[in-house]
C-alpha positions in Angstrom: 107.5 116.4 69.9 109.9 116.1 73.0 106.9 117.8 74.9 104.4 115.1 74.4 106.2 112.6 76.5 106.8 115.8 79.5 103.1 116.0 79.3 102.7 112.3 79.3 105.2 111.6 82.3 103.8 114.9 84.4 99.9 113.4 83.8 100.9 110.2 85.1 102.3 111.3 88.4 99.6 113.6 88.5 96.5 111.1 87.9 98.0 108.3 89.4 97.8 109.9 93.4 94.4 111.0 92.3 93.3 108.0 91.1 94.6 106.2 93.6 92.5 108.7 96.2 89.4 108.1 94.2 89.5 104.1 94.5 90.1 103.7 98.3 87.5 106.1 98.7 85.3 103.7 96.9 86.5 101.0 98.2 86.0 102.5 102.1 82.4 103.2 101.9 80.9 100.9 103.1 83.3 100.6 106.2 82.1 104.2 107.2 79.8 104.7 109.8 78.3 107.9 112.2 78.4 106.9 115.6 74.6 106.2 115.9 75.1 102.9 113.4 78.1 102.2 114.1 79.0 98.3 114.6 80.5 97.4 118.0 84.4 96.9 119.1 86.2 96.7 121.8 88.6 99.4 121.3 88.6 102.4 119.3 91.1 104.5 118.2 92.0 108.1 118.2 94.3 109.8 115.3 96.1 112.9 116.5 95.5 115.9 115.1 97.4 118.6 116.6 97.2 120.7 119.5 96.5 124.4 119.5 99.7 127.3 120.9 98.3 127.0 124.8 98.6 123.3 124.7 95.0 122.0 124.1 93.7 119.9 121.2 92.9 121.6 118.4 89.3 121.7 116.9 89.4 118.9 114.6 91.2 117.0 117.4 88.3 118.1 119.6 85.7 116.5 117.4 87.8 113.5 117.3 87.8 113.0 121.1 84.4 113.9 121.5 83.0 111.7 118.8 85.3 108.8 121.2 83.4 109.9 124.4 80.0 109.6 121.9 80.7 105.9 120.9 82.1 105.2 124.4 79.3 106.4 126.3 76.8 104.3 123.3 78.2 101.1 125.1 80.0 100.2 121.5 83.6 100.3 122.8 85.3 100.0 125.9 88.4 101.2 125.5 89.9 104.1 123.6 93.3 104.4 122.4 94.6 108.4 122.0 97.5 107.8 119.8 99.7 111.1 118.7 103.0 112.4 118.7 104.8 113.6 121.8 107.7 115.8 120.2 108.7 117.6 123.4 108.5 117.8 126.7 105.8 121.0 126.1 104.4 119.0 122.9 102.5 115.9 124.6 99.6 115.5 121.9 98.4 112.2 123.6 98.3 113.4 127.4 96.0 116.4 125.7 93.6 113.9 124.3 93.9 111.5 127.4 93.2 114.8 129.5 90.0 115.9 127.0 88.7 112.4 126.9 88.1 112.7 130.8 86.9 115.8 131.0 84.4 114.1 128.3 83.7 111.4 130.6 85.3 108.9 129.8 86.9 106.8 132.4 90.5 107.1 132.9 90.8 103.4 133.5 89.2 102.7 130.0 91.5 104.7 128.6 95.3 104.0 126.8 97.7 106.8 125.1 100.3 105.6 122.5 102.8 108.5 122.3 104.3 107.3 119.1 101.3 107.8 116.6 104.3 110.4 114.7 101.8 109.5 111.6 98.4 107.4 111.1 100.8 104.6 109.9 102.7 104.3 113.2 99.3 104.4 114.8 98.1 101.0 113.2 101.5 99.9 113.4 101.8 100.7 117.0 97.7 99.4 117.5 99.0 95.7 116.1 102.3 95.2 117.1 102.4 97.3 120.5 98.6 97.0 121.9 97.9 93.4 119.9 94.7 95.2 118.6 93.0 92.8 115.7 89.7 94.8 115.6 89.1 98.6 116.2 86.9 101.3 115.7 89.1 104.1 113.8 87.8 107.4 115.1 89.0 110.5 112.8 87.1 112.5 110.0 85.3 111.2 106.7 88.3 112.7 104.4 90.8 110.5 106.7 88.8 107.3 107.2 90.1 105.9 103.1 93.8 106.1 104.4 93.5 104.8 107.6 91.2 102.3 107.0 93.1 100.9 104.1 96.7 101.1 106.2 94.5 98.6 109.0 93.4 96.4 106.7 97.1 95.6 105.3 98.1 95.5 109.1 95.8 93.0 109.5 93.9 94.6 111.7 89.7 93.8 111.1 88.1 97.9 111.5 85.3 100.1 110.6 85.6 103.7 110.6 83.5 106.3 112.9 83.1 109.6 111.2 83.7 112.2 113.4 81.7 115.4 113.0 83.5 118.4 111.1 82.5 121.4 110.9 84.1 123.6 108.3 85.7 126.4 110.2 87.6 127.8 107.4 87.6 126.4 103.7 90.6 126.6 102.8 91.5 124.5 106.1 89.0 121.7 104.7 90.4 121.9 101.0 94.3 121.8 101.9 93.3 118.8 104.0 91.8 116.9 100.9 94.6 117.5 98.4 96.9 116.6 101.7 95.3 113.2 101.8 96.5 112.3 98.1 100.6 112.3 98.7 99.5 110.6 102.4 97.9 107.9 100.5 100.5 107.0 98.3 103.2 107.7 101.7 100.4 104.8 102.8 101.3 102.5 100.1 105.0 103.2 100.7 105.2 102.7 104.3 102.8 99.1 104.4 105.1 97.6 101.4 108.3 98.3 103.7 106.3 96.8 107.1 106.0 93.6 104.7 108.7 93.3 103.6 
């Protein structure tokens, strides 16, 4: 009998992350866009993504800046914000992007870095409170777009999400950053309660 309520209790922590994953999804949909519909702003923004052992952005960062340089060049943003985490004086994730983004043409005058985007939370965070941004294009992948859409929306700031293209490179890359996105969610829900507090 004392196991029913340790199957119970593990379910629950289990289900609820997923659960939670399923819904935003849901609820995102519709906020989702390639870069040939997608609805004009004046800025977009960038997630970091990591950058590769010689320095450079790493593939699914690539995509990211490229699918920037895509909507930039459409006319339907005019700035772009690269927001990622400079850890070091050899780690400078947002110079990387800021350096890619030219070399994808776009201007360097068009272009900001936030070198505190340590997570997609600080990014928003940083976006509204640093950059006063109230509306954005969010530029990262389709299995990121839930979280960080959802963490804009509390922030208050009005967005639609641009899927970057992703090719599958390895699968097990692709599924350990689905199940990643279920703790990050409910991190999400952690980190906009204490911002409101």
């Amino acid at each position: 009998m004392i196991l029913i309520p340790i199957i119970l209790f593990f379910s629950v922590i289990v289900l609820i992350p997923i659960i939670t994953r399923v819904v935003l999804i849901a609820w995102s949909r519709h906020l989702c866009f390639p870069v040939q519909t997608a609805p004009c702003h004046s800025t977009a923004i960038v997630f970091g993504a990591g950058l590769e052992k010689n320095g450079q952005p790493s593939k699914v960062l690539m995509e990211r800046i490229q699918t920037a340089a895509s909507l930039y060049h459409s006319g339907r943003v005019r700035k772009v914000i690269f927001s990622g985490t400079n850890r070091w004086i050899y780690y400078n994730e947002p110079m990387a992007m800021k350096l890619a983004g030219i070399q994808a043409g776009i201007p360097e005058q068009d272009i900001l870095i936030d070198p505190d985007g340590f997570r997609s939370f600080n990014t928003c965070f940083n976006a509204k409170n640093m950059y006063q941004i109230n509306e954005a294009a969010l530029i990262t992948q389709s299995f990121h777009l839930p979280r960080v859409l959802f963490i804009a929306s509390n922030l208050g700031i009005e967005a639609h999400g641009i899927i970057a293209k992703h090719e599958i490179h390895r699968v097990d890359d692709v599924i350990w950053w689905h199940i990643r996105e279920i703790p990050a969610t409910i991190r999400a829900f952690w980190d906009i309660r204490k911002s409101t507090r």
